[in-house]
Structure formats: C-alpha cells, structure tokens
C-alpha positions in Angstrom: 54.1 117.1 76.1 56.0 119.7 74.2 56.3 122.5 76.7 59.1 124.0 77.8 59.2 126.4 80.7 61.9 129.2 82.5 59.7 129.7 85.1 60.1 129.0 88.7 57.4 127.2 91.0 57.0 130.9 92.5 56.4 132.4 89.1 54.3 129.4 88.4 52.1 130.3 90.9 51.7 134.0 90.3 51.1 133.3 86.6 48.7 131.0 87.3 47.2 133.7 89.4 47.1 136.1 87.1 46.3 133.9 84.1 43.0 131.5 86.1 42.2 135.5 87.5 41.5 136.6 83.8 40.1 133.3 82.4 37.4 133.7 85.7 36.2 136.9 84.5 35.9 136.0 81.3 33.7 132.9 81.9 31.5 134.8 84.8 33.4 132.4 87.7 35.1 135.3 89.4 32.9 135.6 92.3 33.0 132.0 93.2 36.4 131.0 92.6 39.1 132.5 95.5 42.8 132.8 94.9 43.5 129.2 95.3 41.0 128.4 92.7 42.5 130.8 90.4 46.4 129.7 91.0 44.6 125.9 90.3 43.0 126.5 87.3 45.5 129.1 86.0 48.5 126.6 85.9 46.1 123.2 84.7 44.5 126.0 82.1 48.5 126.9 81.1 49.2 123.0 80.7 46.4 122.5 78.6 46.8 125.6 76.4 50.6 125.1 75.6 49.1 121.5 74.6 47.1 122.7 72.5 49.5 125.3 71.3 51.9 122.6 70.3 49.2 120.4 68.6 48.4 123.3 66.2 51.8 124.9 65.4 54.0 121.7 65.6 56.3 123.5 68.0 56.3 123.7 71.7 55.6 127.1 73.2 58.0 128.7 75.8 56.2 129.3 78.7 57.7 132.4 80.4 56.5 135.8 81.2 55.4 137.1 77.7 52.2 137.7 76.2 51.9 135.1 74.1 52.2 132.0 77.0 49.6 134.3 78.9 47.4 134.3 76.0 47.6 130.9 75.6 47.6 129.9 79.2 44.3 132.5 80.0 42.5 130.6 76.6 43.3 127.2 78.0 42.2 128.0 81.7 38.7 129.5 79.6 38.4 126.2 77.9 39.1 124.3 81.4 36.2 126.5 83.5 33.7 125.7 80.0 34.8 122.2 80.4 33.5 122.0 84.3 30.5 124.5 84.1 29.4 121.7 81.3 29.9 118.7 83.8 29.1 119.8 87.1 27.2 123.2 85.8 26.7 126.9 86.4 26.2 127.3 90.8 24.4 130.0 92.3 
C-alpha cells in the first residue's frame, strides 16, 4: 500500500475523529455511531481512501494534517459507511 504518513497514533486518532465525524453526517449515521465508531471508521475510511488515491494518481498520498488527506480520508470513510449500510443495512 502506497501511503505514507507523519502522523502520530494520537493524531491518528483525532483525524480519524474528525474525518469518520464528517463522513457520518454525510451518510445520515451520525446519530448512531458514538466517538469510537467515528475514530474506527475515520482511520479504516483514511486507509481505504489513500488506496484509492494511489490507485488513481500512481502516487502515494501524504497523510498528514492538510486538506487534501482529509478529503480523501472523509470520501473513503463515506464509501466504507455505503459499503456496510449495503450489507447489514440502514437501522432504526
């Protein structure tokens, strides 16, 4: 995987915050997903993103506080929540 990162496991954490936090608004999930949930889905979602960042531009992305790895890291934690309201669905 071609993802470099200059973050630290704290910053990890708080980005993942922030980034699943957005990404659970976005896809309506914001009321049923707590911190934890958010942390969780905003670092897999940042994984997947700069995956899928590298795929299409044939260069890694630099994950670090700018908007860009945000960007990318709030789409990919979108595409993660789509992925499991499709198999396990939309709970009231």
């Amino acid at each position: 995987m071609d993802i470099i990162s200059n973050l630290s496991w704290i910053s990890w954490i708080i980005f993942g915050a922030l980034a699943g936090w957005v990404a659970s608004i976005i896809t309506g999930r914001n009321s049923r997903q707590g911190c934890i949930g958010n942390i969780i889905v905003g670092i897999i979602g940042a994984f997947l993103g700069g995956w899928g960042y590298s795929l299409f531009t044939g260069h890694p992305l630099v994950v670090g506080w700018n908007w860009t790895a945000f960007i990318v890291a709030v789409l990919g934690a979108v595409v993660l929540l789509a992925l499991l309201n499709l198999v396990f669905g939309r709970r009231a």
